[in-house]
C-alpha positions as a LaTeX table, in Angstrom:
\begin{tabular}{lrrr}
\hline
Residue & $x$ (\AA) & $y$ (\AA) & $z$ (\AA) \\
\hline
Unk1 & 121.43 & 69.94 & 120.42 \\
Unk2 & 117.91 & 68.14 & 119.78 \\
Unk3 & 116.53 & 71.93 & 119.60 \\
Unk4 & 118.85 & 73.04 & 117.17 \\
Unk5 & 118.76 & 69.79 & 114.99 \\
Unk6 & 115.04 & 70.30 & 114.57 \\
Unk7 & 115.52 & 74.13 & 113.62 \\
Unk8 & 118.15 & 72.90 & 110.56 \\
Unk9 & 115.81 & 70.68 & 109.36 \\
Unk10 & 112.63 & 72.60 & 109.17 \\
Unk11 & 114.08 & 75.07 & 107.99 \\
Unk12 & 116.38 & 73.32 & 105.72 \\
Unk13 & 112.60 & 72.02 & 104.57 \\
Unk14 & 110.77 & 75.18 & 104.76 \\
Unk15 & 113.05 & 76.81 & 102.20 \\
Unk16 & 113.46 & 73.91 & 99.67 \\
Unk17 & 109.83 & 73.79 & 99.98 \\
Unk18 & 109.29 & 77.64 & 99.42 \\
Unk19 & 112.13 & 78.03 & 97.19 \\
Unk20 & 109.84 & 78.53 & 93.98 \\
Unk21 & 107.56 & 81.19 & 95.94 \\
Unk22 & 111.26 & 82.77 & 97.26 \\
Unk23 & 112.57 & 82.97 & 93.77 \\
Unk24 & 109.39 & 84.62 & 92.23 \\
Unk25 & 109.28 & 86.85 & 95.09 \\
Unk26 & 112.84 & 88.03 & 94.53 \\
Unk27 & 112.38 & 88.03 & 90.64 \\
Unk28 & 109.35 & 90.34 & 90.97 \\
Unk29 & 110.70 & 92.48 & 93.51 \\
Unk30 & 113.90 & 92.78 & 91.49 \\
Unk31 & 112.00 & 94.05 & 88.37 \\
Unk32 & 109.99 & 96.86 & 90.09 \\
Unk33 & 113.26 & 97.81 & 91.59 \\
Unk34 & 112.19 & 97.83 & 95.10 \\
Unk35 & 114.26 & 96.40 & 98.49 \\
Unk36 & 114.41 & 92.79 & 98.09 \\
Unk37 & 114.56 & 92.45 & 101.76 \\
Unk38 & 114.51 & 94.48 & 104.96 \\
Unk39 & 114.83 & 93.86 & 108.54 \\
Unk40 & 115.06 & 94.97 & 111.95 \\
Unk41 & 117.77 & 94.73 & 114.48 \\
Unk42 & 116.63 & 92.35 & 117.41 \\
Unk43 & 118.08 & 91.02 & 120.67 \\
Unk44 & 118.84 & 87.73 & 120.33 \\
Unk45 & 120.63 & 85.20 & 122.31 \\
Unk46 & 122.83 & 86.31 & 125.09 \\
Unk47 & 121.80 & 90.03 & 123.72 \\
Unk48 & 123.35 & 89.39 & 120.65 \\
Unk49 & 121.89 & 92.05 & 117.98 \\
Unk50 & 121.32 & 90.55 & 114.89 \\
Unk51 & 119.00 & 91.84 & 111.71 \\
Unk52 & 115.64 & 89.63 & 111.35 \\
Unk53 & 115.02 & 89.66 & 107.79 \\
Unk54 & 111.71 & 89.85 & 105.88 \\
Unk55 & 110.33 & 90.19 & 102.72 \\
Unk56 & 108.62 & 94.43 & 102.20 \\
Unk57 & 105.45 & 94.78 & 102.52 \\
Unk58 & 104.23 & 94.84 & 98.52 \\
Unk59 & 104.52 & 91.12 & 97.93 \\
Unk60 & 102.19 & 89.28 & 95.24 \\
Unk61 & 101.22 & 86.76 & 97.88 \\
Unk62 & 99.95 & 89.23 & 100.86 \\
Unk63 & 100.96 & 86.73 & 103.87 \\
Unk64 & 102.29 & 87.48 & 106.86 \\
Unk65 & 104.15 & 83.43 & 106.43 \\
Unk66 & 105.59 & 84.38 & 103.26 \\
Unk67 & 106.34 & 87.71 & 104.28 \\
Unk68 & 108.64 & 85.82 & 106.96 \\
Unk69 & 110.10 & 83.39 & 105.03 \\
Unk70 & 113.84 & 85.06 & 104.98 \\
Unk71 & 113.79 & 84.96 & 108.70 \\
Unk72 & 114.79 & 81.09 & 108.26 \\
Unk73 & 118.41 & 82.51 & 106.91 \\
Unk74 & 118.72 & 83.78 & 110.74 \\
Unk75 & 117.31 & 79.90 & 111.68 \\
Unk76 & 120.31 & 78.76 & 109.41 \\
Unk77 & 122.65 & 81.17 & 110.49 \\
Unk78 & 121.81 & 80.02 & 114.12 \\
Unk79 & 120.72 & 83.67 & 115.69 \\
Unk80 & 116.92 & 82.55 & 115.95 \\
Unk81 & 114.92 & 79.40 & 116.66 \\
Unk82 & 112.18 & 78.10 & 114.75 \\
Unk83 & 110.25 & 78.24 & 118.04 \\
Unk84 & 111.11 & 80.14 & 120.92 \\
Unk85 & 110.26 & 83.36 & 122.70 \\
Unk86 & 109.27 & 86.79 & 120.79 \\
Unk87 & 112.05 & 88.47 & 119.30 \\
Unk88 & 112.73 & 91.98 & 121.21 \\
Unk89 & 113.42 & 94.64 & 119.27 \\
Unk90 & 117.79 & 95.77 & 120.28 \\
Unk91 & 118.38 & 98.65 & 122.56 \\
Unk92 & 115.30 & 97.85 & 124.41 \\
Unk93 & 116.19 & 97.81 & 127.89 \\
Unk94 & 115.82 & 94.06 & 128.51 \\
Unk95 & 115.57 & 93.89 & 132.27 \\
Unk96 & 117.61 & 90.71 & 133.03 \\
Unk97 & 115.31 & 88.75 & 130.70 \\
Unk98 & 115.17 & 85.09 & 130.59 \\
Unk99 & 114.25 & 85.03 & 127.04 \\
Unk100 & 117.65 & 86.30 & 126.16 \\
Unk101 & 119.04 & 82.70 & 127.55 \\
Unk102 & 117.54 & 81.20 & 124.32 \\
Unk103 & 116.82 & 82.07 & 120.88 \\
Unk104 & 113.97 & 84.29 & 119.93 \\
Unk105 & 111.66 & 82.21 & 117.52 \\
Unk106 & 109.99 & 82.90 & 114.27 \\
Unk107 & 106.75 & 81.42 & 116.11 \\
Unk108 & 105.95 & 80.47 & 119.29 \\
Unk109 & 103.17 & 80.47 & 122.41 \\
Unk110 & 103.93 & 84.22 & 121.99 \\
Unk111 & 101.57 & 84.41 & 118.56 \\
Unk112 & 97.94 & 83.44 & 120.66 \\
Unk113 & 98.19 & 86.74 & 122.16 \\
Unk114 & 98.30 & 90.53 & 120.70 \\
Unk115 & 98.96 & 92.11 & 124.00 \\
Unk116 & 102.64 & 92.68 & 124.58 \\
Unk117 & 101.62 & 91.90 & 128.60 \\
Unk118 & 100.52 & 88.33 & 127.22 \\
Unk119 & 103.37 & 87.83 & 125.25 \\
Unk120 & 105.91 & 88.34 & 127.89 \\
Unk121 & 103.52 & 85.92 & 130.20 \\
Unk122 & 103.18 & 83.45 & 127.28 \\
Unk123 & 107.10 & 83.64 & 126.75 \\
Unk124 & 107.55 & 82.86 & 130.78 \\
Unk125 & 105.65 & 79.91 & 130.31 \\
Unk126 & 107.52 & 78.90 & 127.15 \\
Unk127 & 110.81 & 79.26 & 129.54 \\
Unk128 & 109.75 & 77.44 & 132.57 \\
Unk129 & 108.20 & 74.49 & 130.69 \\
Unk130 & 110.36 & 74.19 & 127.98 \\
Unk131 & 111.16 & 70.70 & 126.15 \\
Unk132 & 111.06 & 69.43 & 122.92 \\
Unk133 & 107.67 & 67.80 & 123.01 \\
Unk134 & 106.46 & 71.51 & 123.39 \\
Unk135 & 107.93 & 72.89 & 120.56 \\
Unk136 & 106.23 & 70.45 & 118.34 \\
Unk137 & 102.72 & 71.10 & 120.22 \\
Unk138 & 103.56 & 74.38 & 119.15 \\
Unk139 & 104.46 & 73.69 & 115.46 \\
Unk140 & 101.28 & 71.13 & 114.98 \\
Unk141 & 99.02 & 73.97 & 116.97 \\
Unk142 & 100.13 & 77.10 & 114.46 \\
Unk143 & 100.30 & 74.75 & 111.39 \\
Unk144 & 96.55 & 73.15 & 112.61 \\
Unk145 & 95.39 & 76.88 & 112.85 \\
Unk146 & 96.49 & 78.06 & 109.64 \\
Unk147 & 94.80 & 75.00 & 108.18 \\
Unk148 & 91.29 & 75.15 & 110.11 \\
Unk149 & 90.40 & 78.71 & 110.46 \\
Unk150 & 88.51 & 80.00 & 106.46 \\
Unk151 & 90.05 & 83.05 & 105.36 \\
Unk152 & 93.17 & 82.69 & 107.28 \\
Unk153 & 96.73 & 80.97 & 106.72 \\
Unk154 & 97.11 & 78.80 & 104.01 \\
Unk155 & 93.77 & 79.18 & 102.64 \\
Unk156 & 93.86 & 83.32 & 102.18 \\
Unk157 & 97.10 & 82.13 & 100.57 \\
Unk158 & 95.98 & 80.58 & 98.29 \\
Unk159 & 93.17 & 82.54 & 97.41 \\
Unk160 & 95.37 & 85.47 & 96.81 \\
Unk161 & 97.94 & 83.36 & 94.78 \\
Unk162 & 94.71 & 82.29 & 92.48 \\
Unk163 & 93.61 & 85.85 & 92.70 \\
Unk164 & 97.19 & 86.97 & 91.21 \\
Unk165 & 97.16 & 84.25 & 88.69 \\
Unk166 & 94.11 & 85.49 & 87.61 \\
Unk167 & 95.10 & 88.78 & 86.58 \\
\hline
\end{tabular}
């Protein structure tokens, strides 16, 4: 219940926060004419399929964060977690899978690693140590790196948002 509490209110935060950046997306997208949104079908809890929404690919702000920002209707709609394990694409055979106990997260340990191999080692140790206190490490870990790191996160974001003003 603590879990799912914390998921409504970030993103309940995330999208009032974003909600300008949302609604000029949409606008812009809607004037060119192109998909406002696509998505993929995913197993989610219990094997549950569900579509993970996203933005397409030609956004004005080129970020991966804003690209995901829709996937917090699925947090709302409670078929993913703000943190949890990688979301599997559905129809893969899923082998008994733990992760499927649990939501599949928007973020999570899952991210420090590019090799699918890590990521289903990084989600193991997401679902043998899991608590509360671990989601947040998580949260302040992913929010410190997008922060820290020139060139990345927040700062290539807003680079390219002055870099779209500018033109």
């Amino acid at each position: 219940a603590a879990k799912r509490g914390l998921d409504l209110a970030l993103a309940i935060l995330l999208v009032v926060a974003f909600s300008p950046l949302l609604v000029l997306e949409v606008t812009r997208l809607r004037l060119k004419a192109s998909p406002l949104l696509e998505g993929r079908e995913v197993a989610g809890r219990d094997g549950r399929h569900f579509r993970l929404l996203a933005f397409p690919l030609n956004l004005a702000v080129r970020s991966e964060f804003v690209r995901k920002l829709p996937g917090l209707w699925n947090v709302l709609a409670g078929q993913l977690s703000i943190v949890g394990p990688r979301p599997h694409p559905a129809g893969v055979a899923q082998n008994g899978r733990a992760s499927l106990r649990i939501r599949p997260g928007l973020t999570g340990l899952w991210r420090q690693a590019d090799d699918p191999t890590q990521q289903d080692v990084l989600d193991l140790y997401y679902l043998r140590n899991y608590s509360l206190w671990l989601d947040l490490q998580i949260l302040y870990n992913r929010g410190k790196s997008r922060l820290d790191h020139p060139g990345s996160g927040w700062r290539r974001e807003v680079s390219a948002r002055q870099q779209v003003e500018q033109t």
